[in-house]
N, C-alpha and C positions, 0 to 999 in steps of 0.2 A: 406768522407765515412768511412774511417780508426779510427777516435776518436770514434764513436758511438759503433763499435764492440771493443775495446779493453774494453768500457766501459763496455757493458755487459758482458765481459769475466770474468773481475775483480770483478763484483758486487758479484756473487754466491761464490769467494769464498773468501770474504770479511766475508760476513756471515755465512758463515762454521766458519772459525775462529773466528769468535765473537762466536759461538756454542763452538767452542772446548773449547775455553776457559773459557766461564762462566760453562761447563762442569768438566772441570777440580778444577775449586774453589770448585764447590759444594760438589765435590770428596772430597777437602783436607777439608771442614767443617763437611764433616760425620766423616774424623777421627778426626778432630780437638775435636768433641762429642764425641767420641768414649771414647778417653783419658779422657776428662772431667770425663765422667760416669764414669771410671774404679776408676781415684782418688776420688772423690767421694764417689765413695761405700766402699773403705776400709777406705779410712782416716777416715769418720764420724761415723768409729767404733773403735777407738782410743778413744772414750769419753765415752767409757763405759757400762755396761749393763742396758739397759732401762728396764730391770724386776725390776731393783731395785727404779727405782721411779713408773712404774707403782703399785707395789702392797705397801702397809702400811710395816713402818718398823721390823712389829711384825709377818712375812707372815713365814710361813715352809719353809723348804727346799722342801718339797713334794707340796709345792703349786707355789714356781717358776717354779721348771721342768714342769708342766703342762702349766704354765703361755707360759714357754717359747716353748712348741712345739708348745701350739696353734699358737705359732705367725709366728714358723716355725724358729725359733731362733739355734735350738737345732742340725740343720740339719748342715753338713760340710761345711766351708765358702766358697770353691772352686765350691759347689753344689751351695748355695745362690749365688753367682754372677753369673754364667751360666744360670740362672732362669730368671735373673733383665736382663741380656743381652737379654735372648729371648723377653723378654716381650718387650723393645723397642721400634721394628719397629711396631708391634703394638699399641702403645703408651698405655701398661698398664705398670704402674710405681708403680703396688703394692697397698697396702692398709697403710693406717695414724696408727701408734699402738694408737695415742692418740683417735682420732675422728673416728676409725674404719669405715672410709668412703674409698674409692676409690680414689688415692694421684689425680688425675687428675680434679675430683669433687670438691675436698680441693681449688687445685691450680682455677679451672677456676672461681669460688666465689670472691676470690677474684684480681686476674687480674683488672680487670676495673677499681677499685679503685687505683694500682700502676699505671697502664698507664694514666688514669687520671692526677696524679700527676704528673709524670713525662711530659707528653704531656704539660699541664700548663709550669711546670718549665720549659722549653724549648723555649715555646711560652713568656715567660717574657726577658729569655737571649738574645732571640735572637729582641726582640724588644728595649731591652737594649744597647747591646752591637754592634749590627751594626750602630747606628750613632754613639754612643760614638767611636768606633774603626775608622770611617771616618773622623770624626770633630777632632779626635786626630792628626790621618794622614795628614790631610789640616792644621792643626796650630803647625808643627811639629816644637819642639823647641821654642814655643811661651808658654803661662801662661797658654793657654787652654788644650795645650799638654800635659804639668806637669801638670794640675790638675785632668785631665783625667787619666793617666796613678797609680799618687799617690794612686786615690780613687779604679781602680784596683788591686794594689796592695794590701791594707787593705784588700779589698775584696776576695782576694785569700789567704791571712792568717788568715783567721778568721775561726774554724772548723764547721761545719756544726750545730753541738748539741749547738757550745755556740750560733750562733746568733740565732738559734730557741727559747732558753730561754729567750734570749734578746729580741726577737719580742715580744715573749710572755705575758714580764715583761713590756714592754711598752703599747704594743697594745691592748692589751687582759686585764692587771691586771691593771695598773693606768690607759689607759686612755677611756677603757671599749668600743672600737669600734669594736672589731672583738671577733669571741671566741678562746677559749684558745686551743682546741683539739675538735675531734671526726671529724665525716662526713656526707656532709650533701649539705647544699648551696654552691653559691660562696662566700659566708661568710668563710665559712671552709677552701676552699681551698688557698685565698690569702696568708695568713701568710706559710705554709707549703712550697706553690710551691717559693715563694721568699726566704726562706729558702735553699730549693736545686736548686733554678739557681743562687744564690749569686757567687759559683767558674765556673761555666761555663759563666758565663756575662766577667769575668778577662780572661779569659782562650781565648776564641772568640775576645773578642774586643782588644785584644793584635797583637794577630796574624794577625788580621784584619790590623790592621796600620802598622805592617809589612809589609805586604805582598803590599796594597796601597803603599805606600811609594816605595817602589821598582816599581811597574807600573808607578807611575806619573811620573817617574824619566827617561823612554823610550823611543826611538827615536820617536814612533807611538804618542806617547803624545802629542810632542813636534810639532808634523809634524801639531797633530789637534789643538792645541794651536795656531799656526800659521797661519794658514785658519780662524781663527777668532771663534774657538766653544768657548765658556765660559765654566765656572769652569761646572755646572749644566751637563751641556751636557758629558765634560769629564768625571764627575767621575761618573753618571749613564748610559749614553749613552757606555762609553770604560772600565774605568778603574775597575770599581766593577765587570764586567763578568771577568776579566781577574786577578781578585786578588782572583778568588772565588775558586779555585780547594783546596788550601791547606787549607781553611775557609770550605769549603765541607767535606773533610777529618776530621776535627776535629771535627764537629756538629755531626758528623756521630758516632765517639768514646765518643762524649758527652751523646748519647742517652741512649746505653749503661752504661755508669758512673754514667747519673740520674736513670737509673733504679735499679742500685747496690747500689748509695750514699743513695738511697731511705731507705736503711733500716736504717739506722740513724734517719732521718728525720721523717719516719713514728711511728718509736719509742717513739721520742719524742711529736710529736700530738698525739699519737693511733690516726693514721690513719690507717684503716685496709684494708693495700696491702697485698704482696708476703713478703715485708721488715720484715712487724713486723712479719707474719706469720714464718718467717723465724729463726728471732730469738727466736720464743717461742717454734720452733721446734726443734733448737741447744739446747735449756735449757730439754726441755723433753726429750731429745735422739731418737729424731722419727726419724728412718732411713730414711724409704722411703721417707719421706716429705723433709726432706733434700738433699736428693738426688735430687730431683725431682725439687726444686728449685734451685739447683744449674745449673741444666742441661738447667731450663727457662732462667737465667740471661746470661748460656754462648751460648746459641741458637741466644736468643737479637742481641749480639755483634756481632756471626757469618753473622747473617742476612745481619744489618744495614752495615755491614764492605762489603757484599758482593754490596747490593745496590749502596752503593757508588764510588766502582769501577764502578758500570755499567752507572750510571751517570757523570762519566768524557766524557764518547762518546758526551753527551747531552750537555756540558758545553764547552767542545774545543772538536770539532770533529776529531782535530789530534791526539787524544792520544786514543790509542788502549787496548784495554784489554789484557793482556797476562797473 
């Protein structure tokens, strides 16, 4: 009669503390934003006055000034950031000086095409890289080991831009299968998304046969080895749940990375995400839109970062959130 009530005693405030805690992250990723936006808003005015590329270089001085209060330029910088601060929780992020739409508008246009992309490249790494990182792990020290690991290796020194040219050059220009850029089909999207999970496929299936390799190597292995389970059973059955937290962790920071690495990639296809938008917004000097996208990519990481803690509960029930 004595287990049942401790049980219950224990349950409620099990669940407070998972409360306080996933409470408390969420606290530290408001300031974790908080900072973001602050550097943000001053550093990307470091690059200069955007009066000067929006108007022709032949414009008055009496038709910058105008230019620049419309935009609200003119006003003291301590003013401008107290303004962009308010607007926040609101989620008004101001207006594009280029596209004079509403940055929010800008950003949610194209979203789907980045997550797209990234989502793909994710789904090719991780289709890649977890047998490759198992079959490494089971023939550790064998030809298939070093073969696997070598071809990792390349594949994580090779920079993003050049093997996109490369695909390019092969796929697309001599052997005419796929196209070269833009968006569209799954035609489109193969070359790009294999583009950016090329260093997350090294990155995963590395760690993967790390992490395996130290499981197979366990008493709990060794006990089921013993009882007669075959290889099959071990390493799906025991050893892949149990190599999966620090392989969790990284997919988790990978998502992230594809969404950032994206603007490389999407550069070079003109695929039109947040990436390319982003860099044509560095090149215009578009505040807000810059801003606005930086606050997207470090919102992503905040997220995915927070997720992932909360799925260690789900993966080993013994590890607690704190």
């Amino acid at each position: 009669m004595t287990a049942p009530a401790v049980t219950a005693a224990r349950a409620p405030a099990a669940g407070t503390g998972l409360l306080r805690a996933v409470a408390t992250k969420v606290l530290s990723a408001v300031v974790v934003l908080f900072f973001v936006a602050t550097a943000a808003f001053f550093l990307v005015r470091l690059s200069g006055d955007p009066v000067k590329l929006i108007l022709p270089p032949d414009a008055t001085a009496e038709q910058e000034a105008t230019l620049r209060a419309s935009l609200g330029l003119d006003r003291p910088l301590i003013a401008q950031y107290l303004d962009y601060l308010a607007g926040l929780p609101r989620l008004d992020l101001g207006n594009s000086l280029v596209y004079d739409q509403p940055v929010a508008d800008v950003l949610l246009t194209r979203v789907p095409a980045t997550v797209e992309l990234a989502a793909a490249a994710l789904a090719v790494a991780l289709v890649i890289a977890i047998p490759a990182g198992t079959f490494a792990a089971l023939r550790r020290g064998r030809a298939g080991d070093s073969g696997v690991m070598a071809g990792v290796l390349v594949g994580q020194s090779m920079p993003a831009f050049w093997v996109g040219i490369l695909l390019i050059l092969v796929f697309a220009v001599r052997l005419q299968w796929l196209p070269a850029s833009g968006y569209g089909g799954i035609s489109h999207l193969v070359l790009p998304a294999i583009t950016l999970a090329l260093y997350s496929v090294a990155v995963i299936a590395r760690l993967l046969r790390s992490s395996l390799i130290d499981v197979l190597g366990s008493d709990f292995i060794r006990t089921a080895r013993a009882k007669g389970l075959g290889t099959g059973g071990v390493v799906f059955g025991h050893s892949l749940r149990n190599a999966s937290l620090p392989v969790v962790t990284v997919i988790g920071l990978e998502v992230g990375t594809l969404l950032g690495g994206a603007i490389l990639t999407e550069r070079v296809f003109s695929w039109p995400g947040i990436g390319r938008l982003t860099v044509e917004a560095i090149a215009n000097r578009d505040f807000p839109l810059v801003q606005a996208a930086v606050l997207f990519f470090a919102a992503t990481f905040v997220v995915v970062n927070l997720l992932v803690d909360l799925s260690y509960t789900v993966l080993d029930p013994r590890v607690r959130v704190k």
